[in-house]
N, C-alpha and C positions, 0 to 999 in steps of 0.2 A: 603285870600279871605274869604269873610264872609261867613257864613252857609245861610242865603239870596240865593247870588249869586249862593252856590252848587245847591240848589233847582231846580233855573231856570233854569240851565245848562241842568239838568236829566229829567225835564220837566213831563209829561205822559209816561205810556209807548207807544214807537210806532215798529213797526216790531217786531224781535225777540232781543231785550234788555232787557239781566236781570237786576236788578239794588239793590244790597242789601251793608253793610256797612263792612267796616272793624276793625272799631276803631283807631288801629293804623298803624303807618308805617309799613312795613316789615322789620327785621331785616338788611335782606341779600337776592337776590334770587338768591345766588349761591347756588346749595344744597350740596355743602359739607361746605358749612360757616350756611345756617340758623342753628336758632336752636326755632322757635318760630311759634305757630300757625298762627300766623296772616300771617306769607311766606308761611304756609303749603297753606292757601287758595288760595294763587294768583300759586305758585308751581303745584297746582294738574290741572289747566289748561294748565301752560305753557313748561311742561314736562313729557315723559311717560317714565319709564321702561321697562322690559324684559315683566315683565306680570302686571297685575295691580288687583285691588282687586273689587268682582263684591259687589251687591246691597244686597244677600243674604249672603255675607263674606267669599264668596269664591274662587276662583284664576281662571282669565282669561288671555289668550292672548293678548299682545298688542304689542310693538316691537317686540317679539317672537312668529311666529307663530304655533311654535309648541317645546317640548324639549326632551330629553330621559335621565332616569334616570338608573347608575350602578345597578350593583345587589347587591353592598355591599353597596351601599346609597350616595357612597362618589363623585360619578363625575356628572357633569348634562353636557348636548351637547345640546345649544339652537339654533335653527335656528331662522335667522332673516328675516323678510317678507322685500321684496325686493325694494319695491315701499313706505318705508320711507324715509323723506328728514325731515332737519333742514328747518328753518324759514325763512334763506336765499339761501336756493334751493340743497344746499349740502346732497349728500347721506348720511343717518344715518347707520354704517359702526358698526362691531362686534369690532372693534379696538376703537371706541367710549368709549363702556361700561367697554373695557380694560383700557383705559386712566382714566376713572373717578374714578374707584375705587381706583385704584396705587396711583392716586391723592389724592382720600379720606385717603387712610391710609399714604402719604407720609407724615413724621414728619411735615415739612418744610409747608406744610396748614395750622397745628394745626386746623383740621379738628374735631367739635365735637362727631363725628360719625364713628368715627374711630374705635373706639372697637367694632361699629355691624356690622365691615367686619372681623373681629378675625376667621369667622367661615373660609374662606378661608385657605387654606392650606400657611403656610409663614405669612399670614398676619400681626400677632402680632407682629411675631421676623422684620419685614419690619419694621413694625409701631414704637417699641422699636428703633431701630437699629442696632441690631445683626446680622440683614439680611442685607447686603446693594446692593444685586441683584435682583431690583423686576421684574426681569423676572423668577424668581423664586416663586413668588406669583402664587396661583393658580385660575388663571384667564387670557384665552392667546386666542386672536381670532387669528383661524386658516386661515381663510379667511372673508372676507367681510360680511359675512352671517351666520355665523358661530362662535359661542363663547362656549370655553372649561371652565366650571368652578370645578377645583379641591377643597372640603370639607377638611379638618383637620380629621372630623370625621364625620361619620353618623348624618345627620341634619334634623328631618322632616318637618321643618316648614321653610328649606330654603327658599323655594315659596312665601310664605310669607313677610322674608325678602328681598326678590328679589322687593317686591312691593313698598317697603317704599324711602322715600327720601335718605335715603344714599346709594343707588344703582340705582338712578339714571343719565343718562347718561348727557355729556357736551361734545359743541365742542370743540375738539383738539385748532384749529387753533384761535377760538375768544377765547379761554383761553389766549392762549399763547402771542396772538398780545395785550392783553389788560389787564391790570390786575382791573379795574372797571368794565370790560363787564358788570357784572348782574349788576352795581347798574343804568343804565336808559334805557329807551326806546329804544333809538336809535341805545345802543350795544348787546342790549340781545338778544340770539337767542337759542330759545328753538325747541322740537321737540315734542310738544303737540297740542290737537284741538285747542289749542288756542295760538294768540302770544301776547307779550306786545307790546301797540301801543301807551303809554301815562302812565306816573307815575310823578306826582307832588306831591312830600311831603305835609303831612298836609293837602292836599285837595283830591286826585283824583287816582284811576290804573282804565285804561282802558285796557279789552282785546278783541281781536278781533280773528274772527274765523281764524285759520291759512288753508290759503289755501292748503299748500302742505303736510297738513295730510291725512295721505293715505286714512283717512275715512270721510274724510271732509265733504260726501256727506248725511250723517247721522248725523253731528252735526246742530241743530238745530238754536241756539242761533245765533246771528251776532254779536254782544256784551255782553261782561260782565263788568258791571259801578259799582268799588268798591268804595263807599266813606270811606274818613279816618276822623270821628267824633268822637272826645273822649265825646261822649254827648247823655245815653241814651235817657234819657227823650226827647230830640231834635230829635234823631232817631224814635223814638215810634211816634212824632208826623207829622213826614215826610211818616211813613209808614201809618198812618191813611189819609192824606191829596194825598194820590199816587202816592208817589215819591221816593219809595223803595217798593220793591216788595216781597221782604221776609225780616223779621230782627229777629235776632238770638242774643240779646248782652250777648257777650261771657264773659263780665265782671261783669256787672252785670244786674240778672235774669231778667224778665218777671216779672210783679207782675199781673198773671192772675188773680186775685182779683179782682182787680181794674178797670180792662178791661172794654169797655162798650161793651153791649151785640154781637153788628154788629162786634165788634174786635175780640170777644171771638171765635165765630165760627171759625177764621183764625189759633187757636191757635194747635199746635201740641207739644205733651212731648214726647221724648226721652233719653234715659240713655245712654250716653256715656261711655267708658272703661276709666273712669278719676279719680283722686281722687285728693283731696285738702286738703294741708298739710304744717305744718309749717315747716321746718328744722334748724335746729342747725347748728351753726361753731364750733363744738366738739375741733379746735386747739385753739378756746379763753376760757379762765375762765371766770367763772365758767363753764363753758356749756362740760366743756371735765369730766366733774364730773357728773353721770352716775344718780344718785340719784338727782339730781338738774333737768336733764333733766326729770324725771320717774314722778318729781313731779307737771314740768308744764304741762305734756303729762295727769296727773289725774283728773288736777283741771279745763278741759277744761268741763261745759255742752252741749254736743254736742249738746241734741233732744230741748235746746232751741234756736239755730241758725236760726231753721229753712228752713236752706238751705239742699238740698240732702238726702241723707241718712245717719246717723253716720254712721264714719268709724274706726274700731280699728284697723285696718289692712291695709297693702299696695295695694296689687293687688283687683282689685275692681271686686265684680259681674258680668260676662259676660266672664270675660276670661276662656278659655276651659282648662280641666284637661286632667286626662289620660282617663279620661269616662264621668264622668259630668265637674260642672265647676270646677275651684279653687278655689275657698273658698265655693262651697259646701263638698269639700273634705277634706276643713282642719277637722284636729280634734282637740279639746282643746280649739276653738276660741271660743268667743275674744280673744286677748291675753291680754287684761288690763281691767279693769276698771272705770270707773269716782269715785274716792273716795276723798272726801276733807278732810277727815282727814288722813290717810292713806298719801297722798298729804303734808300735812303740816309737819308729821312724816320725809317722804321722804327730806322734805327743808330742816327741821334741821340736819337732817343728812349727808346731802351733806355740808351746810354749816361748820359744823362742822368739816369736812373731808377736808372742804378747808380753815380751819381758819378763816373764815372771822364772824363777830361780825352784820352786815349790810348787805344786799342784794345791790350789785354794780350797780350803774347806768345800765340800757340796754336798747337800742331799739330794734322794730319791725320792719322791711322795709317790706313794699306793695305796689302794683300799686294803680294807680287809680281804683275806681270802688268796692275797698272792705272794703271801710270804716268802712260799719257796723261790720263787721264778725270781723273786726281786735280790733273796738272800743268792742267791747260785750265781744270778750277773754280777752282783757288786763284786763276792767273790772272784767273779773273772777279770774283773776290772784291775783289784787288788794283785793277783797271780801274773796276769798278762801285761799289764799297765807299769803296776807299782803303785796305785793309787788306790787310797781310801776315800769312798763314798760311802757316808750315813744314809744305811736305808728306815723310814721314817712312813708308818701305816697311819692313815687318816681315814676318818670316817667318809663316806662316797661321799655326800653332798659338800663336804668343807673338802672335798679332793678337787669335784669341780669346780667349784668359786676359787680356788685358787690359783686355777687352768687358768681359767676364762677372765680372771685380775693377774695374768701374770704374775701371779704371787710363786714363782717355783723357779730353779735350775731345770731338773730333769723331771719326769714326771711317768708314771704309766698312764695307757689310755688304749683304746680300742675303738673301732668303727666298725659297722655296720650296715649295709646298705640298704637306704632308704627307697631305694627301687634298681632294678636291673642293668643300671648302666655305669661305667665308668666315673660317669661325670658324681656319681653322686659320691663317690672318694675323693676323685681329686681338684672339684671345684672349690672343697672346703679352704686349702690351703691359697686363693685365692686372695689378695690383698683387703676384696671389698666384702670377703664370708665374716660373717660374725661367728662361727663357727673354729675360726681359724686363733687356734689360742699357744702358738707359737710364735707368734712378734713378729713370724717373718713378711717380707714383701717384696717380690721381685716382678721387677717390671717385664723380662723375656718370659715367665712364667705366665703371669697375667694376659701378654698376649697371644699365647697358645691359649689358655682357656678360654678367652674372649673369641679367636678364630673358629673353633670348636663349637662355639653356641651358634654361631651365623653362619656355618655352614651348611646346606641341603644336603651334603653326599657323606654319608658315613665314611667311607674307607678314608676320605680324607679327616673327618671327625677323628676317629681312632688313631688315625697316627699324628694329631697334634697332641692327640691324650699321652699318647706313645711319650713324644717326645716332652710335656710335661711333666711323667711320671720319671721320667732319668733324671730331669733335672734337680725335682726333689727331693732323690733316693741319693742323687752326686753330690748334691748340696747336703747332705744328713740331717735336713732338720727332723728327721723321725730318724729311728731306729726300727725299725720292720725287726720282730722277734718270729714271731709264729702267725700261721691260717690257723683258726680253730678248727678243730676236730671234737666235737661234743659226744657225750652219752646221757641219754635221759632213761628213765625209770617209766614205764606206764605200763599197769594191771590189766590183766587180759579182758577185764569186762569194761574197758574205755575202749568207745568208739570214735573217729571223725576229730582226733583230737592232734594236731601235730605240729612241729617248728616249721615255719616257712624260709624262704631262701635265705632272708635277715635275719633268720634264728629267733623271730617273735614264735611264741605260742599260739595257736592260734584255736580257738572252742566253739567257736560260733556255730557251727555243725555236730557236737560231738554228743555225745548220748552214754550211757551203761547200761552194757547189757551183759 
């Protein structure tokens, strides 16, 4: 269908429709398969968890209305509010949230999220296979309304993860009867404000307010009209013409420059908890060569991108320490700097160490949408180095299969955090993350993270994170480019509508008026 035809379809606003874009497909809206923001946005309508995360970044009730916590830290007792139903009328049930996580960590999903239920008690040894009783995972609803969940160890920001997509709930039964349920309309059945009433690839997710949300009478919206246009500039000029009512392109920025004055007043900046970054296949050569990686990680100019904030470090501004944030606490940072000679020193000595006389063919894989940033590094690489890198755009979903099967040299990628704390950057790179689609695996690394999880006293937490995050910044298996710095579009009769600290959008509140 043409972009035309989307137009007319979306029309004016009329009643309560929001209508803003997605770019692309969704991966997966199963949430133990997605693994990409573009699900997180149809996801955060069409599912809720135990609690969910408020507007100030703080932890509210939502399937649970209430919890109690041990006094040793390690058990949580969630009551569930009584009058939730799934999308086809079904009681949302404490055995629900038991089935999806056993799910999430069952081998047999190959679930990417499986290691952010590790903190459960058994989880791992499940998840491995050492366990092969997962009733022995510590997570067991006692009854209907009620869910025991047993900790490994002391965890303060389980709350937190209790909010994110891998802890949230699926039915039993549309699991079991279907194995496509998430991927159409017709089979999904979620237990969020909202349900899926329409998904046409390449064109359209429509969501519609789910009636049997217990609080349905507080959501606003009657629909939410995602389009899927891999086409800023097309979007920018749909949002001026009124036929998208906020736009956010997640791929590429805003040039509020350029803006003409009546656009500009619509614009809002926001820092997400994000950082944007190259990564490395540390198991191909050269790039398992230490000095090879330090040199392209030097020769990058960041402050001429333009985009964000440079970044030399993983965890990005806003995530909280044991008192301030995390990297107002590091000490020593940066931990690199942009030196091109120091850079070209580094080459030769990696080459060197790897015999080779020639710098080897390599490409860059990126999505659409990061043309510049990938065309302006290579260039630097070319100017500062002497070396040519083929930069090489791929469609998002065949960018991430090719992550995630080490099918690449160097790669773009970005994170996100899936809750307020450190851990959820730098656990990834963890030997035992499924997440972790760099090859690397270091055993002094792993046991800072592993210290990290079984510790009770934060300040010591933080500075194993500390010293985690240098290791991986010193060892370069990423490249740290930029913090995001975003601008979004939203029309002054959108209310209650806005990005949260992980830079999801979030609507569940929002109205026009």
């Amino acid at each position: 269908m043409s972009i035309c035809l989307v137009s007319l379809a979306w029309g004016a606003p009329r009643e309560q429709i929001f209508r803003f874009n997605l770019y692309t497909n969704p991966i997966s809206l199963d949430p133990a398969l997605s693994y990409d923001s573009t699900s997180d946005e149809v996801l955060n309508g069409v599912f809720e968890g135990l609690v969910r995360t408020s507007r100030n970044g703080g932890i509210e009730p939502a399937m649970a209305k209430s919890w109690t916590v041990s006094q040793d830290g390690r058990t949580y007792t969630f009551k569930l509010r009584g009058d939730a139903a799934w999308s086809n009328k079904q009681k949302v049930k404490a055995s629900d949230f038991e089935y999806a996580w056993k799910r999430v960590l069952n081998p047999a999903t190959s679930s990417p999220h499986a290691y952010m239920l590790y903190y459960l008690a058994g989880g791992e040894a499940y998840h491995n296979g050492t366990l092969k009783n997962a009733s022995k995972v510590g997570v067991q609803a006692v009854n209907d309304t009620t869910l025991k969940v047993t900790l490994r160890s002391r965890t303060p920001y389980f709350l937190q993860l209790a909010a994110s997509r891998a802890y949230l709930p699926v039915n039993p039964s549309v699991v079991k009867s279907n194995k496509n349920w998430a991927m159409s309309a017709k089979s999904l059945v979620g237990n969020g404000s909202f349900t899926l009433t329409k998904w046409v690839p390449d064109q359209e997710i429509v969501l519609s307010k789910n009636r049997f949300y217990p609080e349905a009478k507080k959501i606003h919206f009657d629909q939410i009209k995602m389009g899927i246009i891999n086409d800023p500039v097309r979007e920018l000029a749909m949002y001026k013409q009124g036929q998208l009512d906020w736009s956010g392109p997640s791929e590429t920025n805003i040039n509020v420059f350029k803006l003409d004055k009546a656009t500009k007043k619509d614009v809002h900046t926001y820092n997400p908890a994000s950082t944007y970054y190259y990564v490395f296949n540390v198991t191909k050569p050269p790039f398992d060569n230490v000095n090879i990686r330090r040199a392209l990680g030097m020769a990058i100019s960041r402050e001429m991108l333009t985009h964000g904030t440079p970044a030399y470090a993983f965890v990005p501004p806003g995530i909280r320490g044991a008192g301030k944030t995390f990297r107002e606490e590091a000490s020593g940072a940066p931990y690199f700097k942009e030196d091109a000679d120091k850079a070209r020193e580094l080459l030769k000595k990696g080459m060197k160490e790897e015999g080779l006389s020639a710098f080897p063919e390599t490409k860059l894989i990126f999505n659409e949408g990061h043309e510049y940033i990938s065309s302006a590094v290579t260039s630097m690489w070319a100017d500062n180095l002497g070396i040519d890198v083929y930069a090489e755009v791929q469609p998002w979903e065949e960018l991430l299969d090719n992550r995630m099967a080490l099918n690449f040299e160097i790669a773009r990628a970005g994170w996100t955090a899936d809750y307020n704390d450190p851990a959820s950057f730098l656990e990834m790179f963890a030997s035992w993350s499924t997440d972790n689609d760099s090859g690397w695996h270091n055993a002094e690394y792993d046991s800072y993270i592993r210290q990290a999880q079984q510790t009770g006293n934060d300040a010591v937490r933080m500075k194993l994170y500390h010293q985690a995050e240098r290791l991986l910044i010193d060892q370069m298996v990423i490249i740290p480019v930029h913090y995001f710095k975003e601008f979004t579009l939203q029309k002054p009769y959108v209310h209650g509508v806005y990005k949260d600290y992980s830079g999801a959008l979030v609507y569940r509140d929002g109205y026009l008026k």
